[in-house]
C-alpha positions as CSV (number, residue, x, y, z in Angstrom):
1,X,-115.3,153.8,-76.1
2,X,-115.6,150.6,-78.5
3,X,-118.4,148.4,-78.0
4,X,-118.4,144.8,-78.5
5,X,-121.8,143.0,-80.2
6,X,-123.1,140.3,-78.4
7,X,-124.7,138.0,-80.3
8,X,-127.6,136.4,-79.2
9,X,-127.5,132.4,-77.9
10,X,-127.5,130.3,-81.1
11,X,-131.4,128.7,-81.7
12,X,-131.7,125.1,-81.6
13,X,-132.5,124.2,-85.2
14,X,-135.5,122.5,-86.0
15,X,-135.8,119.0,-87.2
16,X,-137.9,119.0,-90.6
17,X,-140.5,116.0,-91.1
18,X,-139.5,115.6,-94.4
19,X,-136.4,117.8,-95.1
20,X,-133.3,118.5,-94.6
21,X,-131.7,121.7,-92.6
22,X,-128.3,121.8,-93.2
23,X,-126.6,121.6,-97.1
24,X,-122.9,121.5,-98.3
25,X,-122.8,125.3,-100.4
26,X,-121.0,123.4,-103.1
27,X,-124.3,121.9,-104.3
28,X,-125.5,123.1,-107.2
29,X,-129.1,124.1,-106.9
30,X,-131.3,125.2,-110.3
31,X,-134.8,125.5,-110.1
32,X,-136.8,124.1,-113.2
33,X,-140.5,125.2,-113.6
34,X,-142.4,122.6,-115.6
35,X,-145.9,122.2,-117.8
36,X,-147.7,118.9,-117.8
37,X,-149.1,117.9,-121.0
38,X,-152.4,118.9,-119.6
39,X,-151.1,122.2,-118.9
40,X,-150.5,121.9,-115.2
41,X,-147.5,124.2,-113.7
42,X,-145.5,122.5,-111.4
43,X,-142.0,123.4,-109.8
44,X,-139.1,121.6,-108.2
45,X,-135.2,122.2,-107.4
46,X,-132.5,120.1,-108.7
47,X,-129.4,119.4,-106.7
48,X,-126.0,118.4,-108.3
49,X,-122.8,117.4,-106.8
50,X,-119.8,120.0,-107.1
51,X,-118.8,120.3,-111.2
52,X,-115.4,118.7,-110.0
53,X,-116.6,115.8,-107.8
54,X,-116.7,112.3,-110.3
55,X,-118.0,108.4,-109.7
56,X,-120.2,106.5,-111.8
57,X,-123.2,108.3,-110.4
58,X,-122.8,110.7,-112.2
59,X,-125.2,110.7,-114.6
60,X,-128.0,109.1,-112.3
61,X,-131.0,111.5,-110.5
62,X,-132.9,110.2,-107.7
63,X,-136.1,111.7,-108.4
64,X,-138.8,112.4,-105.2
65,X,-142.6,113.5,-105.4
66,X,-145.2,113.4,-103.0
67,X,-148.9,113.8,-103.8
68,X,-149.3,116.6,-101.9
69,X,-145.8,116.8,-99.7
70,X,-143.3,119.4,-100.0
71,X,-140.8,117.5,-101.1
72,X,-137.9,120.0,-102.4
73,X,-135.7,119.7,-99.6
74,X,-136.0,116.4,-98.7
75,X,-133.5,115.0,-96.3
76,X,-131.8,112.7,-98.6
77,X,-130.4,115.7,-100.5
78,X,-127.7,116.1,-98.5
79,X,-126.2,112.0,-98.3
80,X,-126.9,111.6,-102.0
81,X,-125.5,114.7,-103.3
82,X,-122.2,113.9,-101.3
83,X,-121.9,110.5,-103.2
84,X,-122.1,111.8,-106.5
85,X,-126.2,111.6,-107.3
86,X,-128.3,114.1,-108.4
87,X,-132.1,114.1,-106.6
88,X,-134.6,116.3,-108.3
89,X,-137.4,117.1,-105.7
90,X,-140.6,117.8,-107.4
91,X,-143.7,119.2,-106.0
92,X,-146.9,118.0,-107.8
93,X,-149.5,120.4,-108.7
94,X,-151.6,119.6,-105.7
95,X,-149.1,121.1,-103.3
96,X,-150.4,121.4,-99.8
97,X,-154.1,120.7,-101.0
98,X,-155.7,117.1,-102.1
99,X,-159.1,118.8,-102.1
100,X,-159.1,118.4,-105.8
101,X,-156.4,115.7,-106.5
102,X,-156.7,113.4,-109.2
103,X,-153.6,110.8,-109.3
104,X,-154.3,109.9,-112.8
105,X,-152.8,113.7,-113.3
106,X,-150.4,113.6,-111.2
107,X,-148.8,111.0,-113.6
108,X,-148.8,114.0,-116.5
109,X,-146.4,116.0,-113.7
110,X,-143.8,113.2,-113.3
111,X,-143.6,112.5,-116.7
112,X,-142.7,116.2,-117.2
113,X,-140.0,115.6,-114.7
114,X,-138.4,112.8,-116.2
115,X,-138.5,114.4,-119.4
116,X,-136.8,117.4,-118.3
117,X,-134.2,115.4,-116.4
118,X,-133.9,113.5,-119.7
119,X,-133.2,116.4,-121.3
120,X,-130.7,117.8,-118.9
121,X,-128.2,114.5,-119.9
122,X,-129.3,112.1,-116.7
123,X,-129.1,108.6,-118.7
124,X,-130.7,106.8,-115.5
125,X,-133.3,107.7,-113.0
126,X,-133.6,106.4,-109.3
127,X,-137.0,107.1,-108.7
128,X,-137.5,107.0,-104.8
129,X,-141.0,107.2,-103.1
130,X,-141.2,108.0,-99.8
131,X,-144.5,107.6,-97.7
132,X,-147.4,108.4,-100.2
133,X,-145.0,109.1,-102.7
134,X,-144.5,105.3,-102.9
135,X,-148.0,104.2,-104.0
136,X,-147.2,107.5,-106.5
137,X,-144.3,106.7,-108.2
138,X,-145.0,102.8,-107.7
139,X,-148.3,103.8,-110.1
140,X,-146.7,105.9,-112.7
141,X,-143.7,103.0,-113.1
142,X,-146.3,100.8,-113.4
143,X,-148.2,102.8,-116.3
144,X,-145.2,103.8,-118.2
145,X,-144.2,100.2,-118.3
146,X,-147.2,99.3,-120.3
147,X,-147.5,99.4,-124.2
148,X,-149.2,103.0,-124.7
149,X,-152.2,101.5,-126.0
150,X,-152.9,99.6,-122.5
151,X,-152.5,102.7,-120.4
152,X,-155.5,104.6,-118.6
153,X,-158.2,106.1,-120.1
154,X,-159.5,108.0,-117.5
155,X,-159.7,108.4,-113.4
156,X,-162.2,106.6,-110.9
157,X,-164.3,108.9,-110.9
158,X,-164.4,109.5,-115.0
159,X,-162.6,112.1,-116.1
160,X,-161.1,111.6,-119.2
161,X,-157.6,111.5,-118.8
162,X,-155.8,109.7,-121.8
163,X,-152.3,108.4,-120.8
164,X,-152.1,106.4,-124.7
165,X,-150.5,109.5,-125.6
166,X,-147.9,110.3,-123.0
167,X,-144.2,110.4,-123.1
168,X,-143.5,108.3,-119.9
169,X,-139.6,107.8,-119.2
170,X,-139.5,104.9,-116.3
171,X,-137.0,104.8,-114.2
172,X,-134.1,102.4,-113.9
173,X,-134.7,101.5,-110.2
174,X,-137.2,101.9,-107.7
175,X,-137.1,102.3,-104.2
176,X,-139.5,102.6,-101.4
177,X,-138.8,104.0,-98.4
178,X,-141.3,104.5,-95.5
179,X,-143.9,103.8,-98.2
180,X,-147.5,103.0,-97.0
181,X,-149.4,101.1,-99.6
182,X,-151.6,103.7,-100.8
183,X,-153.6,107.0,-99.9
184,X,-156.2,104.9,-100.4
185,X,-156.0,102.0,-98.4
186,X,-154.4,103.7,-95.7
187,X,-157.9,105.5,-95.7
188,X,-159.4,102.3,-95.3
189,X,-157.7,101.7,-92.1
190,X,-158.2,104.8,-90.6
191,X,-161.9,105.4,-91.5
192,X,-164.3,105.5,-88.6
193,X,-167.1,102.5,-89.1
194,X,-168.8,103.8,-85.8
195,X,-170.0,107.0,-88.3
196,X,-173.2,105.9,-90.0
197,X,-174.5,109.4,-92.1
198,X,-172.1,111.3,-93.8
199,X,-174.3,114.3,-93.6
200,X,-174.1,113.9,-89.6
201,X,-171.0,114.1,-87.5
202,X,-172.4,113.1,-84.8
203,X,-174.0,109.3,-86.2
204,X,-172.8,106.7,-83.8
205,X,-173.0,103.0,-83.7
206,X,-171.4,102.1,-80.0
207,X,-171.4,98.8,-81.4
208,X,-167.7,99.5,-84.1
209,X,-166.3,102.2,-82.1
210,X,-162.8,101.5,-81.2
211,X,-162.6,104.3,-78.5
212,X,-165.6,102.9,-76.7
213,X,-164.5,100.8,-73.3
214,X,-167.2,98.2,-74.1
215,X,-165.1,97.4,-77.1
216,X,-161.8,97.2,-75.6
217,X,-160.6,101.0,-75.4
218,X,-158.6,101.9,-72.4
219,X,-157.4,105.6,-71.0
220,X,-154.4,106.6,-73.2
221,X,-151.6,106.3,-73.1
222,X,-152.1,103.1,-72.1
223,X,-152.2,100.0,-74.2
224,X,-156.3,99.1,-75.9
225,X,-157.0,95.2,-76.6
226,X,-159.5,94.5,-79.4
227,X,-161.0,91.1,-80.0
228,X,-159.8,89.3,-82.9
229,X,-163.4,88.4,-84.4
230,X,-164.7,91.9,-83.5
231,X,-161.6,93.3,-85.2
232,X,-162.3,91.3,-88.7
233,X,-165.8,92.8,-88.6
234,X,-164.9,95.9,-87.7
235,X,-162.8,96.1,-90.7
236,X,-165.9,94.7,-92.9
237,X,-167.7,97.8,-91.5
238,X,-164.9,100.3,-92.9
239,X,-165.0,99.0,-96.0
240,X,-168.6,99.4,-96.6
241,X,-168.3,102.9,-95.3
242,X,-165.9,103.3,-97.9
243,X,-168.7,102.0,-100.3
244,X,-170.8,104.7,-98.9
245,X,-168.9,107.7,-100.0
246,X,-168.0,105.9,-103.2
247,X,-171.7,106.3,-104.0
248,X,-172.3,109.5,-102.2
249,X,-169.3,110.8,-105.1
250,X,-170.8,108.8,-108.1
251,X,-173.9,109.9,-107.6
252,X,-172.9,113.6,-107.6
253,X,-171.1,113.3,-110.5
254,X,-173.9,111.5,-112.1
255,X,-176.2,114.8,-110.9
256,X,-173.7,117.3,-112.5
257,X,-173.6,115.2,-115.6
258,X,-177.1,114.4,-116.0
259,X,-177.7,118.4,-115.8
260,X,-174.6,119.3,-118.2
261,X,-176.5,116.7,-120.8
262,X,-179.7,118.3,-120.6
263,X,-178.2,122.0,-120.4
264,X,-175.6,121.5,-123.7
265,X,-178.7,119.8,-125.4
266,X,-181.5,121.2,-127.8
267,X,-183.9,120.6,-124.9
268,X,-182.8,123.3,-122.6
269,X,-184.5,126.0,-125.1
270,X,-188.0,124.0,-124.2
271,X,-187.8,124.5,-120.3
272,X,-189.4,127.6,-118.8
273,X,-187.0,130.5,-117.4
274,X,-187.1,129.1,-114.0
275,X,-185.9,125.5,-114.7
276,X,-183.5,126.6,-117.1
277,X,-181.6,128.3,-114.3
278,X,-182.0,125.6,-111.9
279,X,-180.5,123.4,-115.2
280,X,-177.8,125.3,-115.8
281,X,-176.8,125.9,-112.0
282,X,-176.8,122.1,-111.4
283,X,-174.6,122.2,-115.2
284,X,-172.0,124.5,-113.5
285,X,-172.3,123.8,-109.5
286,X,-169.7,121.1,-108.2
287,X,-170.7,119.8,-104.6
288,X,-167.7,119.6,-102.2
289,X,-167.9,116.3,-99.7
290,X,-167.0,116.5,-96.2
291,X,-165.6,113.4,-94.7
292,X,-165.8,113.1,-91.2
293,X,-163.7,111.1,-88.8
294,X,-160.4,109.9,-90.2
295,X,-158.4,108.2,-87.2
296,X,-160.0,105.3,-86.4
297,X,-157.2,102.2,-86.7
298,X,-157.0,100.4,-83.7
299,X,-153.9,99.4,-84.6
300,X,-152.9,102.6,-83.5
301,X,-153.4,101.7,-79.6
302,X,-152.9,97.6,-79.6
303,X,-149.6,96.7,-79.7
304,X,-150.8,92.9,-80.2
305,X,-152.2,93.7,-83.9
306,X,-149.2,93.4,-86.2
307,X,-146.8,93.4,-83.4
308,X,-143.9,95.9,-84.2
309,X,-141.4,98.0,-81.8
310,X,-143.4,101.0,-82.4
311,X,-145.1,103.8,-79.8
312,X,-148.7,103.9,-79.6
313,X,-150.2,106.3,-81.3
314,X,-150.1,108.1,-85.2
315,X,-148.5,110.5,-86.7
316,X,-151.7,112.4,-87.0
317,X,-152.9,113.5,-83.5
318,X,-151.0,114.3,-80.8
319,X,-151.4,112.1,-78.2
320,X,-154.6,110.2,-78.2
321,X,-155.4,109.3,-81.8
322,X,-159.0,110.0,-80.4
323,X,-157.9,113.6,-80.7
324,X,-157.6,113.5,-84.1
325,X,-160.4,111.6,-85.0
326,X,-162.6,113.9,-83.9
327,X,-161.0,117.3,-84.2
328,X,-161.2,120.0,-86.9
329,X,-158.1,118.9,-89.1
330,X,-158.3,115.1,-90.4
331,X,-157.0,113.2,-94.0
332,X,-159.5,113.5,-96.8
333,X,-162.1,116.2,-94.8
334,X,-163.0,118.2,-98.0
335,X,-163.2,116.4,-101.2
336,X,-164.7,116.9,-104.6
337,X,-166.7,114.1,-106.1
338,X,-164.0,113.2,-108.4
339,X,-160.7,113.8,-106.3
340,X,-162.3,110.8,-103.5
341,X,-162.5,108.1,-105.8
342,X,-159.3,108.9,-107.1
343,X,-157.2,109.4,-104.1
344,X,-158.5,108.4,-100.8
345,X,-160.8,105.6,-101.7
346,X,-159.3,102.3,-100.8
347,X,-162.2,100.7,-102.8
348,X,-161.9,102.7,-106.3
349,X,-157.8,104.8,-106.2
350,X,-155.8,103.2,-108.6
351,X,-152.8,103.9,-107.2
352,X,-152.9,101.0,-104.7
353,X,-148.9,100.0,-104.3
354,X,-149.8,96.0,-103.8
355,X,-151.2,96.5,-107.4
356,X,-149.5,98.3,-109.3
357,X,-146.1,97.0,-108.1
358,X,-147.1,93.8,-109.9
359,X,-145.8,95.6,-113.0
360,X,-142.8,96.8,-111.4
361,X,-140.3,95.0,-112.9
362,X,-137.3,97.5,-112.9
363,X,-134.9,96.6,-109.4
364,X,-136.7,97.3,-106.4
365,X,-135.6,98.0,-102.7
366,X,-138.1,98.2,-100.1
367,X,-136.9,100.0,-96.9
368,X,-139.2,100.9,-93.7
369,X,-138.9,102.1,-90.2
370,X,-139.9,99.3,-87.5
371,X,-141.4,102.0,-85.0
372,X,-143.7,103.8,-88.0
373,X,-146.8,104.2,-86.0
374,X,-148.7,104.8,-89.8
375,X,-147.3,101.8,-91.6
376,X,-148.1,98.0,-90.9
377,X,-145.3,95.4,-91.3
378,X,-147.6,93.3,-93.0
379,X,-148.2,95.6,-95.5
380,X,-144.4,95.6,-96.1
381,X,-144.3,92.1,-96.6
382,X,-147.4,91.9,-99.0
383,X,-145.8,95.1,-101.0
384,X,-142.2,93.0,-101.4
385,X,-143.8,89.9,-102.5
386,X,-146.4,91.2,-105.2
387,X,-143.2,93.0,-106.5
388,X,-142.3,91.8,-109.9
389,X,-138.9,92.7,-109.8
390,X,-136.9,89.6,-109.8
391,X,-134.0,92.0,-107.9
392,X,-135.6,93.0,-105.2
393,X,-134.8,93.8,-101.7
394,X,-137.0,94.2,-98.2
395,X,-134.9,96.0,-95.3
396,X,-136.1,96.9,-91.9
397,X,-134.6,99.6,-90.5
398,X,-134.9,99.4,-86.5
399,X,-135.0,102.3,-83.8
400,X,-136.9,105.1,-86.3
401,X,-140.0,106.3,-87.1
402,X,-142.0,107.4,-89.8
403,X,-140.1,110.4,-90.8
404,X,-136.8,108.5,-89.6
405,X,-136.5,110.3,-86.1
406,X,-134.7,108.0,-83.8
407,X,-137.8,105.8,-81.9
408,X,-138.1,103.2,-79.5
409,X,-136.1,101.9,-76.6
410,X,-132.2,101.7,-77.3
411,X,-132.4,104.3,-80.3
412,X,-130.2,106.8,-78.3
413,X,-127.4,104.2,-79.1
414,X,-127.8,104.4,-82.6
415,X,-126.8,106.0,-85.2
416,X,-129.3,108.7,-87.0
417,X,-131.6,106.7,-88.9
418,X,-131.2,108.9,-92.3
419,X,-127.4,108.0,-92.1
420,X,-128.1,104.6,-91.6
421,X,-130.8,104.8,-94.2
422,X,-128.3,106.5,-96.4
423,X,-126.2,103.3,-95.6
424,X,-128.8,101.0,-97.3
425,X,-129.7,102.7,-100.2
426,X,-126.2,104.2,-101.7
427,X,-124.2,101.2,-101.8
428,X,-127.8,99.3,-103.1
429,X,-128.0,101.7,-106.1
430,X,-124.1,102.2,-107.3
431,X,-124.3,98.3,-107.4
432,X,-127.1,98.4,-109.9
433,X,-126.3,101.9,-111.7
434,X,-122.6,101.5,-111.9
């Protein structure tokens, strides 16, 4: 007797942060393995409308990188590929792990993939950054813009890294979308001034910390009220904590330096056995830095700072940013001396997007989410206006959040946010590109 298969109930499918789940088979997918200058491997995959589909987008890439994101199959593929535009998403060499990451290098990786989108006959280059992609791409414009001779030398935290040299396409247009200002300074909101030694967890001043009743913390999930003078010194606090680790990382860089000196020097022959293997230990050893409590914005659990139709809360801890300030996972908890000043200091990182998209210059379109629990409206506004673009654009885009999930009251009546996102930007960029 035949039997018939039954197939099991069909799986909802998962919404991706930052990518996409479904693609039209016609896309042409290739994926390109790069080298940095440096040497640095790095990988992405490039999507191309069907060979038979023409507009005057054809010969424009939108090109996507996060510092540490996995950014291959980010949900834009899908909209721009089915108008005609290209969208190369690169990963950077620090996929899935800042611990080490140095932005200056990071700048080496993008070159590569303009270059090699150069190469492949793409005449212009949308380069879109999305969350901390922004402040990325926002810094390399910024550099290649600049006569080679006025480029960067070397990182925050010293390392030579020599950008004179470099083979920078820039891009024809830039566009940020859900951009925070900065690995960096978003650090400096978020850093926990109630923490007073790095070496101990556990410090506490009751006097800055924003989950302490006395100072206006209430039960979550409801609404916390903060003081507005306590608020301004409470931020003066987290930048001097940021100060703190600035030094903690200079100094052991300074150590390791002072040690290498002595070691590669005639001088090291004169020490007895024992100091010359504490010397050359010190030479070679590179101290990790653990940085504890990340989640500390009370922005997060006011609604009257920066008023905005967002939820309470971040995108880092469930529920309670509390949680996450204080649990095992948090931004920036293992760092090398020289990755810190580079990336998550918002006193030393130079790739702060209020300064460096003063050299932006190329048309510029700045789109975010008003219920992004992670990025201020402010910081919108003071990102548009230091824009030296004389074309340029600030959109809000209501009823989504950070990752353009449909947030806040009403959004069920809405359209999805990446089509209405897709809305903005397509008709923004064929105007300039065509």
């Amino acid at each position: 007797m035949a039997t018939e298969s039954i197939k099991p109930p069909a799986q909802p499918v998962r919404r991706l942060g930052f990518g996409f789940t479904e693609l039209d088979p016609a896309i042409r997918q290739t994926v390109l393995f790069l080298q940095a200058a440096d040497g640095a491997q790095s990988s992405g995959i490039l999507y191309e409308p069907p060979t038979d589909q023409t507009n005057n987008q054809a010969s424009s890439c939108a090109y996507l990188m996060h510092p540490r994101g996995e950014f291959t199959r980010h949900y834009l593929v899908p909209g721009l590929t089915a108008h005609g535009i290209a969208v190369f998403g690169h990963n950077s060499r620090y996929l899935n792990n800042d611990t080490d990451m140095v932005h200056e290098r990071l700048l080496f990786d993008i070159a590569a993939g303009l270059r090699a989108l150069k190469e492949r006959g793409f005449e212009r280059i949308i380069l879109i950054g999305n969350s901390g992609g922004g402040s990325l791409l926002s810094f390399y414009q910024a550099e290649a813009s600049k006569l080679p001779g006025d480029r960067l030398t070397e990182s925050p935290g010293g390392d030579p890294i020599d950008l004179t040299a470099e083979d920078m396409p820039e891009g024809d247009v830039f566009i940020g979308l859900a951009a925070h200002p900065g690995e960096g300074r978003f650090m400096l909101n978020v850093l926990d001034p109630s923490l007073t030694e790095e070496s101990d967890p556990e410090s506490y001043d009751k006097t800055w910390d924003m989950y302490h009743p006395d100072n206006g913390y209430r039960p979550w999930p409801g609404p916390s009220h903060y003081d507005p003078d306590w608020l301004t010194a409470y931020r003066d606090v987290q930048r001097e904590r940021s100060l703190r680790i600035d030094r903690i990382a200079r100094g052991y860089i300074e150590e390791r330096e002072l040690r290498r000196a002595v070691f590669d020097s005639g001088q090291f022959s004169e020490f007895d056995t024992d100091q010359q293997q504490r010397i050359r230990r010190g030479a070679h050893l590179y101290k990790h830095m653990i940085v504890y409590r990340t989640l500390a914005n009370p922005w997060y659990l006011d609604p009257d700072i920066d008023p905005s139709p967002r939820a309470l809360g971040s995108i880092f801890s469930p529920g309670d940013p509390f949680i996450g300030n204080y649990g095992q996972w948090g931004l920036a908890r293992i760092m090398t001396p020289r990755a810190w000043p580079s990336t998550w200091s918002g006193t030393a990182s130079h790739a702060d997007l209020p300064a460096t998209i003063r050299y932006v210059r190329i048309p510029s379109l700045i789109v975010y989410p008003e219920g992004d629990t992670d990025i201020l409206p402010s910081e919108q506004q003071l990102i548009f206006d230091a824009c030296a673009a004389e074309d340029k654009t600030l959109f809000p885009l209501p009823h989504a959040d950070h990752y353009l999930f449909a947030a806040g009251e009403g959004s069920a009546n809405q359209p999805d946010p990446r089509e209405r996102a897709l809305d903005i930007l397509v008709p923004w960029i064929k105007e300039r590109l065509s």
